[in-house]
C-alpha atoms as an extended CHARMM CRD file, in Angstrom:
* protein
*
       233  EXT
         1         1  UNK       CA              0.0000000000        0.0000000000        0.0000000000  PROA      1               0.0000000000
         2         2  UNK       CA              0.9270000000        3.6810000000       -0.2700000000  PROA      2               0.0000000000
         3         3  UNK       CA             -0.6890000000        6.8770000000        0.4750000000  PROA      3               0.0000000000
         4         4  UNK       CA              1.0140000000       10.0990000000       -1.8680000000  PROA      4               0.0000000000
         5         5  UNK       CA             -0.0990000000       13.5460000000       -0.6450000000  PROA      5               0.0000000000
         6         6  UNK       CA              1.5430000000       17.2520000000       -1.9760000000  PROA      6               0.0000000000
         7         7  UNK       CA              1.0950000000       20.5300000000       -1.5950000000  PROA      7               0.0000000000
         8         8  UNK       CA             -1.1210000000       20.9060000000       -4.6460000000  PROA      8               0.0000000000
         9         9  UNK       CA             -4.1130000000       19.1560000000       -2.0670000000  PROA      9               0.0000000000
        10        10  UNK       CA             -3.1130000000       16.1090000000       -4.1560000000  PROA      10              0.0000000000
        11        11  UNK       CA             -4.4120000000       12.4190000000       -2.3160000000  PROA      11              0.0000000000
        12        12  UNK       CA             -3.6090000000        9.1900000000       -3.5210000000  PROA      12              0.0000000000
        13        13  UNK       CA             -4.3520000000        5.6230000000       -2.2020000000  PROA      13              0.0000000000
        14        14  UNK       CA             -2.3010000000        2.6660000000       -3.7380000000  PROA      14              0.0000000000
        15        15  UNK       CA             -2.6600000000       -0.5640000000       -3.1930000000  PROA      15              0.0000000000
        16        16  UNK       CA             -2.3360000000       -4.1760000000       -4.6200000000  PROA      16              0.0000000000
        17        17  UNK       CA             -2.4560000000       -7.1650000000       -2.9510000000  PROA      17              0.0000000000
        18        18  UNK       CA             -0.8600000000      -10.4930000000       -5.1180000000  PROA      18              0.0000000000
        19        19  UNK       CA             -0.2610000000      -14.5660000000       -3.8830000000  PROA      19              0.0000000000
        20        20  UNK       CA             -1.2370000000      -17.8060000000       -4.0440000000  PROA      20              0.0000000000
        21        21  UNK       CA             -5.0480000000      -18.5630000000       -3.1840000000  PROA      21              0.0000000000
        22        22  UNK       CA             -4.9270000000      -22.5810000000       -3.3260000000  PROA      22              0.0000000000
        23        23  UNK       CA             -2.1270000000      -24.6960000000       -4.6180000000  PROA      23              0.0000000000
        24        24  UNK       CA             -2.7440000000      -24.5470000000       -8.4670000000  PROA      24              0.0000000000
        25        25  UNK       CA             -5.6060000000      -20.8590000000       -8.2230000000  PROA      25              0.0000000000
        26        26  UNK       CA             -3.6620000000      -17.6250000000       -7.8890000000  PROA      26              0.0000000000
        27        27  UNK       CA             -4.5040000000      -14.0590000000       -7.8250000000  PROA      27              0.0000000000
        28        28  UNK       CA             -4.2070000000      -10.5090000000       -7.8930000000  PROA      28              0.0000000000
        29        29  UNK       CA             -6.4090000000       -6.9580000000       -7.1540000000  PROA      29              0.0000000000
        30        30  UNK       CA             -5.2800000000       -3.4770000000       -6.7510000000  PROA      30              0.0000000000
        31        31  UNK       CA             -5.9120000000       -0.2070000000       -7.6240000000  PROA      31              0.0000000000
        32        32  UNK       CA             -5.8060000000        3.7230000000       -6.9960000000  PROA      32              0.0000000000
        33        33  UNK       CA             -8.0010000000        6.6630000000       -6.2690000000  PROA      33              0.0000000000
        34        34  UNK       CA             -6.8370000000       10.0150000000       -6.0810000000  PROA      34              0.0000000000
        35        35  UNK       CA             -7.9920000000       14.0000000000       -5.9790000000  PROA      35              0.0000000000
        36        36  UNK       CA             -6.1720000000       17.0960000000       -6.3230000000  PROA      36              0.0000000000
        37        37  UNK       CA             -6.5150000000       20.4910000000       -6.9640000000  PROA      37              0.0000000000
        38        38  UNK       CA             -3.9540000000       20.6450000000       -9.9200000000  PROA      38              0.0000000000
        39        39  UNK       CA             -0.9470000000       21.9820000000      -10.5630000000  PROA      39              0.0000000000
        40        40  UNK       CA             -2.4470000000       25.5010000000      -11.9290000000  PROA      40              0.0000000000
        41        41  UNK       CA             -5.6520000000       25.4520000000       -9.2530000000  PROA      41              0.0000000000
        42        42  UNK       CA             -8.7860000000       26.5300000000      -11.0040000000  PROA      42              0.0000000000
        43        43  UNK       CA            -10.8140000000       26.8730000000       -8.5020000000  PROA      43              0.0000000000
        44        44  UNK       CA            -12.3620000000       22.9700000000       -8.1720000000  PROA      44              0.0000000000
        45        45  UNK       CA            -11.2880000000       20.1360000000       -7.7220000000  PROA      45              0.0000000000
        46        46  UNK       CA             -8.8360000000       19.4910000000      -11.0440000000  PROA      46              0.0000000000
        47        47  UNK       CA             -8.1460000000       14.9570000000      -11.2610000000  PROA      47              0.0000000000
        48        48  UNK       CA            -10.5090000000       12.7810000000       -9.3790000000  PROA      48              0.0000000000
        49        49  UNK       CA            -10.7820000000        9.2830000000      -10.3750000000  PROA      49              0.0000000000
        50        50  UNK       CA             -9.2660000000        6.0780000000      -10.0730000000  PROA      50              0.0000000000
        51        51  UNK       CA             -8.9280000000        2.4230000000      -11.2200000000  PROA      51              0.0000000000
        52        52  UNK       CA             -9.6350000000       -1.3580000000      -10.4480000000  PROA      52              0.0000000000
        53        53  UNK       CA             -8.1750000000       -4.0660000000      -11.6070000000  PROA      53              0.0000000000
        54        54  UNK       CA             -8.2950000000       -7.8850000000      -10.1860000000  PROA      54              0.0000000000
        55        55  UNK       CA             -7.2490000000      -11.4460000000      -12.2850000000  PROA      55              0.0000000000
        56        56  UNK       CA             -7.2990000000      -15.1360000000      -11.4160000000  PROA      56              0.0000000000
        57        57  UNK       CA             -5.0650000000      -17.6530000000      -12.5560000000  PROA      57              0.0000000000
        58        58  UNK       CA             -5.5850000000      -21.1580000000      -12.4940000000  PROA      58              0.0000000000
        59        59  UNK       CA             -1.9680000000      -23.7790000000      -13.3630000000  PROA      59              0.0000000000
        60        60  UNK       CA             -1.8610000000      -26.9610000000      -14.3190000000  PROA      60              0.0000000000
        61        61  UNK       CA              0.4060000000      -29.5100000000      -15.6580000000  PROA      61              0.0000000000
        62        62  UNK       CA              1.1360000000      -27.7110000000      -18.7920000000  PROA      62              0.0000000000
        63        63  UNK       CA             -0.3410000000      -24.9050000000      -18.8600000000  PROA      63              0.0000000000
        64        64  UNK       CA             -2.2700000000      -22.2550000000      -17.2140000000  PROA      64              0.0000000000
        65        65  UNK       CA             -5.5080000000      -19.9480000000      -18.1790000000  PROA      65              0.0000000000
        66        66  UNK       CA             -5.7450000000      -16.2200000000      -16.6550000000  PROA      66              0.0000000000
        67        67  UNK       CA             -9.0640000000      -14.4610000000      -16.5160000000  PROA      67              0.0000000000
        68        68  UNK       CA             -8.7600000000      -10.7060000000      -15.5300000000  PROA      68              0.0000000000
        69        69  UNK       CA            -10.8140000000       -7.2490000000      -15.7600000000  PROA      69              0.0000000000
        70        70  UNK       CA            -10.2610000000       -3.5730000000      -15.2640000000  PROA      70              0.0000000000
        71        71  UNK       CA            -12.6570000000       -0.5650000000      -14.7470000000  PROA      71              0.0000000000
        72        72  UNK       CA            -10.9930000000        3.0210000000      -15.4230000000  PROA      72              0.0000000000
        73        73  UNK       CA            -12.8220000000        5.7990000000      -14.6060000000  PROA      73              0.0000000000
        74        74  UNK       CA            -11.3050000000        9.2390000000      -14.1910000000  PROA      74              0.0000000000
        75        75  UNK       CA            -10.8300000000       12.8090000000      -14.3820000000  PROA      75              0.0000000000
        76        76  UNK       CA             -8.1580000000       15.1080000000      -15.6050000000  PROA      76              0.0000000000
        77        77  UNK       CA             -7.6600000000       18.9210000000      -16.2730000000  PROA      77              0.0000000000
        78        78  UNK       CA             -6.5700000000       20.0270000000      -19.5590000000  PROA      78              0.0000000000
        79        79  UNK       CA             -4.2860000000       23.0600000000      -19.6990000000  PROA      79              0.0000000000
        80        80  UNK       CA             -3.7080000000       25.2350000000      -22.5020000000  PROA      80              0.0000000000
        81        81  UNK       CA             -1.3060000000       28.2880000000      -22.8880000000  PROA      81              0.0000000000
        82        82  UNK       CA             -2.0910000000       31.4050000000      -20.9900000000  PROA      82              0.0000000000
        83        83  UNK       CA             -1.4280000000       34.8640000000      -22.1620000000  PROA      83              0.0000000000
        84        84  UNK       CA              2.1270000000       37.0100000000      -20.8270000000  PROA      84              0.0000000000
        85        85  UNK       CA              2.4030000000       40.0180000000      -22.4710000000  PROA      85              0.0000000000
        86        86  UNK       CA             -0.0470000000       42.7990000000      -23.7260000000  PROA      86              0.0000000000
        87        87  UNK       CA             -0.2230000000       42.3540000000      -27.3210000000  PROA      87              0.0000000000
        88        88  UNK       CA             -0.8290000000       46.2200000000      -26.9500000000  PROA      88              0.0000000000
        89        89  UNK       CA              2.8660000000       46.5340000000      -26.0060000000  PROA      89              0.0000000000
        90        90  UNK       CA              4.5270000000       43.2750000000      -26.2040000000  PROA      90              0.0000000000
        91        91  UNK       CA              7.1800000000       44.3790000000      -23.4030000000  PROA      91              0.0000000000
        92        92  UNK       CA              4.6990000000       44.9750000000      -20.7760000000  PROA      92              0.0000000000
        93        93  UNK       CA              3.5900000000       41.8020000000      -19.0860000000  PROA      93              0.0000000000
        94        94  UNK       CA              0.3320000000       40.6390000000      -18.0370000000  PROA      94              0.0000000000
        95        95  UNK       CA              2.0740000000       39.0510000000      -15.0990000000  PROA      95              0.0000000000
        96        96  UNK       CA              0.1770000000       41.1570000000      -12.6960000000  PROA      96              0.0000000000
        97        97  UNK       CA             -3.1290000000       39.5930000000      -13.7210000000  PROA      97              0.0000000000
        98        98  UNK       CA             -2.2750000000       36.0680000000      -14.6350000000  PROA      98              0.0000000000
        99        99  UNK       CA              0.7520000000       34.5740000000      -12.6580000000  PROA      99              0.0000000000
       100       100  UNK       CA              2.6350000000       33.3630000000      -15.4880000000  PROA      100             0.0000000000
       101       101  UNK       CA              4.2640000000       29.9330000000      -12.9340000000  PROA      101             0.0000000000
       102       102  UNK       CA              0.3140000000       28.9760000000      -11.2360000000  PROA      102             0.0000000000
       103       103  UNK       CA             -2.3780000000       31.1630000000      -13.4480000000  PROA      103             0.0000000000
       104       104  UNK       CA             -4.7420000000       29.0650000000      -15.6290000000  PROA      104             0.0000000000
       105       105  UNK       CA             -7.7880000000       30.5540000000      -17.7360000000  PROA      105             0.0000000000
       106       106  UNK       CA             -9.7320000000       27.4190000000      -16.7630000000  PROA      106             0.0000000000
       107       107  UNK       CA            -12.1140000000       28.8230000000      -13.8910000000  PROA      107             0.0000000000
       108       108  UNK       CA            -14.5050000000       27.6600000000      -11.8270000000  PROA      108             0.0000000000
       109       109  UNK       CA            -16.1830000000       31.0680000000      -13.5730000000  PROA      109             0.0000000000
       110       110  UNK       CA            -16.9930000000       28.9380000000      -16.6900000000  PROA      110             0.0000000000
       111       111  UNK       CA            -17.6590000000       25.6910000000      -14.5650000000  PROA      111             0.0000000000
       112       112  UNK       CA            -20.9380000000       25.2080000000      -15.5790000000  PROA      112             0.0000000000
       113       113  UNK       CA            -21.7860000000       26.2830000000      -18.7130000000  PROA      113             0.0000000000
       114       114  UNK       CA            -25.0020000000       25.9680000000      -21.1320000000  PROA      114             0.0000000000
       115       115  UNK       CA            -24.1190000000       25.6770000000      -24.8870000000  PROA      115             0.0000000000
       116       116  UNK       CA            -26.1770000000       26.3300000000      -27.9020000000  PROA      116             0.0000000000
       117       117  UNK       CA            -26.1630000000       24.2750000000      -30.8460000000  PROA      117             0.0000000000
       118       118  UNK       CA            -27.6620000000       23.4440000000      -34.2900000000  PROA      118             0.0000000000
       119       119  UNK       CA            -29.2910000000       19.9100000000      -34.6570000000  PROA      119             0.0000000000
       120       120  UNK       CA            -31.6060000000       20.3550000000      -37.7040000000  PROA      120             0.0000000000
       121       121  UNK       CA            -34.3210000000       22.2800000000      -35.8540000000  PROA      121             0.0000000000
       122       122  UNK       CA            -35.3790000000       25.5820000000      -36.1820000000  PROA      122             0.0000000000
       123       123  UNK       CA            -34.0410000000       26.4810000000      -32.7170000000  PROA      123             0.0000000000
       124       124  UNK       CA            -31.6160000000       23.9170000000      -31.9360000000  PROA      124             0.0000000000
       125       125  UNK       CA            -31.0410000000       22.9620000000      -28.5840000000  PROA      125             0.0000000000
       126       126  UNK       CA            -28.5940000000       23.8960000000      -25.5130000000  PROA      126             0.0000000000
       127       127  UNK       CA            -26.5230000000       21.4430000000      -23.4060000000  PROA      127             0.0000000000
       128       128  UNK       CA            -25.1510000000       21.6130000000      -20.2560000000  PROA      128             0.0000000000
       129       129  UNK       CA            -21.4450000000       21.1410000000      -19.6460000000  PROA      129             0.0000000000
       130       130  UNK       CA            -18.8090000000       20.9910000000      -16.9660000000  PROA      130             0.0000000000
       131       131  UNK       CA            -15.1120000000       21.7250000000      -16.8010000000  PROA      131             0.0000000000
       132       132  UNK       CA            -14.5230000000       19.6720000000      -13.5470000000  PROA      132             0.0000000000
       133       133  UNK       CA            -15.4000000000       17.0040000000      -15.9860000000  PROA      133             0.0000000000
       134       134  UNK       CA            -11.7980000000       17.5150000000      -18.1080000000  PROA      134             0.0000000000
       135       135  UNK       CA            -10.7610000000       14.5830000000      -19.7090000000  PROA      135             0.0000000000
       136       136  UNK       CA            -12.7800000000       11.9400000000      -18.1870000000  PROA      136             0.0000000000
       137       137  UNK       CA            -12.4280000000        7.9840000000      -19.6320000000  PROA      137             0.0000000000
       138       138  UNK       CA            -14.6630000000        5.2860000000      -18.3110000000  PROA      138             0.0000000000
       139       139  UNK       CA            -13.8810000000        2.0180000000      -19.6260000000  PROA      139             0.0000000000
       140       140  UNK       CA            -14.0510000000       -1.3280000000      -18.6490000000  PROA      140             0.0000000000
       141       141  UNK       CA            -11.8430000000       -4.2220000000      -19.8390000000  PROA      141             0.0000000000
       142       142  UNK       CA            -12.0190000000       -7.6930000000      -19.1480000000  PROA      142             0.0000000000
       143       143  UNK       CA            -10.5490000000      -10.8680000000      -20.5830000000  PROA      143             0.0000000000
       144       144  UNK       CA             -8.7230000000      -14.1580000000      -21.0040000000  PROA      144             0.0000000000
       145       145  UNK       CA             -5.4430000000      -15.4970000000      -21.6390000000  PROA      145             0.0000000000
       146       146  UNK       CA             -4.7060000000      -19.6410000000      -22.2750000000  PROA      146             0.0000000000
       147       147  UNK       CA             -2.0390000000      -21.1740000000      -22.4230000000  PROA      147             0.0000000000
       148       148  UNK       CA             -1.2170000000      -25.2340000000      -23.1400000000  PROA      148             0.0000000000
       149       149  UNK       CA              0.9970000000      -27.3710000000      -23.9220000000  PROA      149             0.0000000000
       150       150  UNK       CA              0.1960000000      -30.9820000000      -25.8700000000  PROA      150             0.0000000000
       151       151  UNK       CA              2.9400000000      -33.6100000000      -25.9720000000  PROA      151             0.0000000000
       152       152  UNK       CA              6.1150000000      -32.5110000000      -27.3850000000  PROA      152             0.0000000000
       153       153  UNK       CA              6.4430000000      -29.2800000000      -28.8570000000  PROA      153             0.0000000000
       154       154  UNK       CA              3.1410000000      -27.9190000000      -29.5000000000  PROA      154             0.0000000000
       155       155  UNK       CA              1.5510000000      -25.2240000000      -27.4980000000  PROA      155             0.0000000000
       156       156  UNK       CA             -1.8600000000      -23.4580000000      -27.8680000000  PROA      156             0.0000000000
       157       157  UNK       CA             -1.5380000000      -19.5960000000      -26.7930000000  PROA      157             0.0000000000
       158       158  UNK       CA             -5.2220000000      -18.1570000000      -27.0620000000  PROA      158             0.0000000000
       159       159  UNK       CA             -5.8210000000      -14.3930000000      -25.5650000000  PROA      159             0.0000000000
       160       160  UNK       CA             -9.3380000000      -12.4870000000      -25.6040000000  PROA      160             0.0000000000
       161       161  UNK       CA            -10.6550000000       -9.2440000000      -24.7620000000  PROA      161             0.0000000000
       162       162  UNK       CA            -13.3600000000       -7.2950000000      -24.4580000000  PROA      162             0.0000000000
       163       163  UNK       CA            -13.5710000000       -3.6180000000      -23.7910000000  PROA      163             0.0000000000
       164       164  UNK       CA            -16.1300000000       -0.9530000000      -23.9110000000  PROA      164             0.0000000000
       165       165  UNK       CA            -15.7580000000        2.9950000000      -22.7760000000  PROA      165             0.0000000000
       166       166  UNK       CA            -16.4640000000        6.5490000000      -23.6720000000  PROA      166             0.0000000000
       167       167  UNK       CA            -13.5520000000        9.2720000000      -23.3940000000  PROA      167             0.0000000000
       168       168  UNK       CA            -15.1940000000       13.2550000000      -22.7150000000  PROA      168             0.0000000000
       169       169  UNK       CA            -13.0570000000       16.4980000000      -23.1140000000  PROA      169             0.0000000000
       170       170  UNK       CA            -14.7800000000       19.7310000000      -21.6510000000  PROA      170             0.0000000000
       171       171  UNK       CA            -11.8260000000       21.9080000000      -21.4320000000  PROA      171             0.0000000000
       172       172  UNK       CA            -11.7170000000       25.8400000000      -21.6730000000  PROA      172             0.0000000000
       173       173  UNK       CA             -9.8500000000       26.7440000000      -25.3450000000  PROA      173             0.0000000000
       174       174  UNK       CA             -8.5070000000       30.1630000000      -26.0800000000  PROA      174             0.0000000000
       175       175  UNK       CA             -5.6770000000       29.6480000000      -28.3000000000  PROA      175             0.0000000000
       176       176  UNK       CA             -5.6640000000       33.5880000000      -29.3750000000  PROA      176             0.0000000000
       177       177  UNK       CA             -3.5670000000       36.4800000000      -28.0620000000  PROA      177             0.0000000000
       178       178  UNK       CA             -5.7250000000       39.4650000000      -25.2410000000  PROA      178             0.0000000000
       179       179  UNK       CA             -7.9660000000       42.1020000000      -27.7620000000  PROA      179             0.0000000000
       180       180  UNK       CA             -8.0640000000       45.4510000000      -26.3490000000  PROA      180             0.0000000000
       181       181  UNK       CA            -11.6630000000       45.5500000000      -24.7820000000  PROA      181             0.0000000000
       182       182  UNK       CA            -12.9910000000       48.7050000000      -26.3950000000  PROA      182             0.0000000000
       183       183  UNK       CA            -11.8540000000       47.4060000000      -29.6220000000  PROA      183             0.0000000000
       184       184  UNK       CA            -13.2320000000       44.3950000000      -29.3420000000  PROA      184             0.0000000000
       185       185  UNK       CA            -16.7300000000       45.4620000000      -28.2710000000  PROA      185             0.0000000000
       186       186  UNK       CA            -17.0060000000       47.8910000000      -30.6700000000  PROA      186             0.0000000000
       187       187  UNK       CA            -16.1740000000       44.6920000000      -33.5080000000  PROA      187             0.0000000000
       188       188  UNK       CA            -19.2840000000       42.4860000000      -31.4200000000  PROA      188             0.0000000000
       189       189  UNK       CA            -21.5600000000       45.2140000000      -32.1400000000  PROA      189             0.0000000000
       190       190  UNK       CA            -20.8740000000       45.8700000000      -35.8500000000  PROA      190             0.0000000000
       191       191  UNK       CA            -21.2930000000       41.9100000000      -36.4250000000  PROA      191             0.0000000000
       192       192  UNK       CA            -24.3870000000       41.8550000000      -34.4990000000  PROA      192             0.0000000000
       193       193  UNK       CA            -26.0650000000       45.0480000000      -36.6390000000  PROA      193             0.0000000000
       194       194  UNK       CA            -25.0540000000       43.1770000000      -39.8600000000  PROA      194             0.0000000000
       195       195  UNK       CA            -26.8110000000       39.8390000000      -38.4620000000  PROA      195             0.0000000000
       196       196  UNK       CA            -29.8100000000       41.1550000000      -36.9150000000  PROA      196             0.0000000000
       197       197  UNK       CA            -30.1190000000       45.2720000000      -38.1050000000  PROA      197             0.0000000000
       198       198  UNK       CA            -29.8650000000       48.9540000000      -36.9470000000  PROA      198             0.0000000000
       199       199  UNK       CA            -32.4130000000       48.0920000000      -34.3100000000  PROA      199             0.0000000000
       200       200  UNK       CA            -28.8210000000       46.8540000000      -32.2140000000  PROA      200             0.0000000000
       201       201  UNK       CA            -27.9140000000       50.0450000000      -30.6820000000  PROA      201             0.0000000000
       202       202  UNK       CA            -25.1680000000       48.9740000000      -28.2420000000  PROA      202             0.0000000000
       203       203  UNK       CA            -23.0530000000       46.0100000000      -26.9170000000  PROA      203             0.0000000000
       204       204  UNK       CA            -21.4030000000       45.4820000000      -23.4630000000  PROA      204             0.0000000000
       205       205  UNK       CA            -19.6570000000       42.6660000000      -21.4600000000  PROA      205             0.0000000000
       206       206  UNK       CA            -21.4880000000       41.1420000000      -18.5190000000  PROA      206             0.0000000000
       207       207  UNK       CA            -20.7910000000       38.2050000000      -15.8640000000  PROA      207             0.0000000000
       208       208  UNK       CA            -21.9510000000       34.9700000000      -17.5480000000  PROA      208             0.0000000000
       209       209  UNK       CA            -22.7700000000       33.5340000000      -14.1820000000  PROA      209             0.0000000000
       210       210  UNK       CA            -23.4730000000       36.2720000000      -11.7900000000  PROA      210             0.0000000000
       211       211  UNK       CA            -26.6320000000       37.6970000000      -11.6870000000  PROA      211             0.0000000000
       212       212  UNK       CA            -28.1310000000       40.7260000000       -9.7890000000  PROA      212             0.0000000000
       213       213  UNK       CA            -31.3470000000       41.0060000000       -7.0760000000  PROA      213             0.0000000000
       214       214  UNK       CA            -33.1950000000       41.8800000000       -9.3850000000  PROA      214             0.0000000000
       215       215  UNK       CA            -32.5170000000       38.6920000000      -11.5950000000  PROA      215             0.0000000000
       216       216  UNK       CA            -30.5040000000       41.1440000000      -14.3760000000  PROA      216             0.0000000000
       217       217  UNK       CA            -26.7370000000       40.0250000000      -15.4780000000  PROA      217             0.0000000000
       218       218  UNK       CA            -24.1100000000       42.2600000000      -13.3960000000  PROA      218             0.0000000000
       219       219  UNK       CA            -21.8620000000       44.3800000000      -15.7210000000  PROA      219             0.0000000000
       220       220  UNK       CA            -18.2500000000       43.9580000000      -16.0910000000  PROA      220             0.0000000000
       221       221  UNK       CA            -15.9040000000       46.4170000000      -16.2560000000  PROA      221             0.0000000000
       222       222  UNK       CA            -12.8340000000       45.3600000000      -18.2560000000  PROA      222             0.0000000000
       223       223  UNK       CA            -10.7030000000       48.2140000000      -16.5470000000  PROA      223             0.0000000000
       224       224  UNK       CA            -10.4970000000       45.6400000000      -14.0310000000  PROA      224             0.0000000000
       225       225  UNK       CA             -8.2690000000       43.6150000000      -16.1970000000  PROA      225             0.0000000000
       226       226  UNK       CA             -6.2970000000       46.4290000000      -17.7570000000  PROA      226             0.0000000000
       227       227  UNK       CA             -8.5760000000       47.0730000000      -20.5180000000  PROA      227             0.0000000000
       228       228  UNK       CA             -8.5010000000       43.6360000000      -22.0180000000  PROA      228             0.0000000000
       229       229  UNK       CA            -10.1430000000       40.7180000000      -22.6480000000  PROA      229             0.0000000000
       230       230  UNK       CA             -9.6550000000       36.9930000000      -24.2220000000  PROA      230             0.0000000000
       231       231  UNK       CA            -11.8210000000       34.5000000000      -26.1850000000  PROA      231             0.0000000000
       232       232  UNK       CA            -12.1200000000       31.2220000000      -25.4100000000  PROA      232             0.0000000000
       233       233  UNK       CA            -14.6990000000       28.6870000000      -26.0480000000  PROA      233             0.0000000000
């Protein structure tokens, strides 16, 4: 057994017992679990998950026949490139709002997040997803593994498996350099009176998540981040 802990908040639990059962059955099981905040924090909890894994063996005189399975299912963050200089004026850095050695854009912000999409109706739908969720595999394995000997010199190897699983990525993207905020805004609003008409008067940024008392979105002011801003998706 073994127990890992660091000063990311990181947890992990190994352990695997392995021996003889009976005189000709043998067998193994072990595993790990684990949860940490990650290595850039983003404000949840950034790999949770584990595995499972346990086989049988059964020898006899010439040969032997191993039956095993394995269950995977966990979660990791993804991390993509952060900004670290004002495209503005490429020697100023950006330092002082994104630590450049611990800063991530991934934030529990954008945890939860509803997405529109087209799917062949007039209004298309909206989904719900979840960064916590990062890369998350679930698959199970299990299978079999023979092998015998007959007389002199011939052997029959046979090995099957079966596996089934489904990989997710919900990870925040922003592969483009900061846009000057006023700039930027003032770009949103001509694309939006070209898509929808003069009757678009203005554009502004607001929380995504936060709302008001009175149920309205809360403005933001992008002074707060030295008059810049980022896309991501």
């Amino acid at each position: 057994m073994r127990l890992t802990v660091s000063d990311y908040g990181q947890i992990r639990w190994d352990a695997v017992a392995a021996g003889p059962i009976t005189e000709k059955l043998s067998g193994s099981i072990g595993g790990f679990y684990r949860t940490d905040d990650g290595l850039r924090d983003p404000g949840f909890v950034a790999n949770k998950g584990g595995q499972f894994r346990a086989s049988l063996t059964y020898s006899f005189e010439g040969g032997s026949i191993t039956g095993y399975v394995k269950k995977l299912n966990d979660r990791n963050i993804f991390y993509l490139p952060i900004p670290l200089n004002d495209p503005r004026n490429p020697e100023v850095s950006l330092a002082g709002l994104i630590d450049p050695h611990s800063g991530t854009l991934t934030s529990a912000d954008f945890r939860q997040v509803r997405i529109r999409t087209l799917d062949g109706t007039p209004s298309g739908r909206t989904f719900g997803a979840d960064l916590a969720e990062g890369i998350h595999p679930e698959v199970f394995t299990a299978g079999v593994m023979a092998d015998v000997k007959f007389g002199d010199g011939w052997q029959l190897t046979e090995h099957f498996r079966f596996m089934t699983g489904d990989v997710g990525l919900n990870a925040m993207f922003s592969l483009f350099a900061p846009d000057d905020a006023s700039t930027f805004l003032a770009d949103q609003l001509a694309r939006a009176q070209a898509g929808f008409g003069a009757s678009v008067v203005s554009a502004r940024y607001v929380l995504a998540n936060d709302r008001g008392p009175d149920g309205g979105r809360i403005a933001f002011d992008p002074a707060t981040t030295g008059g810049l801003v980022i896309r991501g998706g």
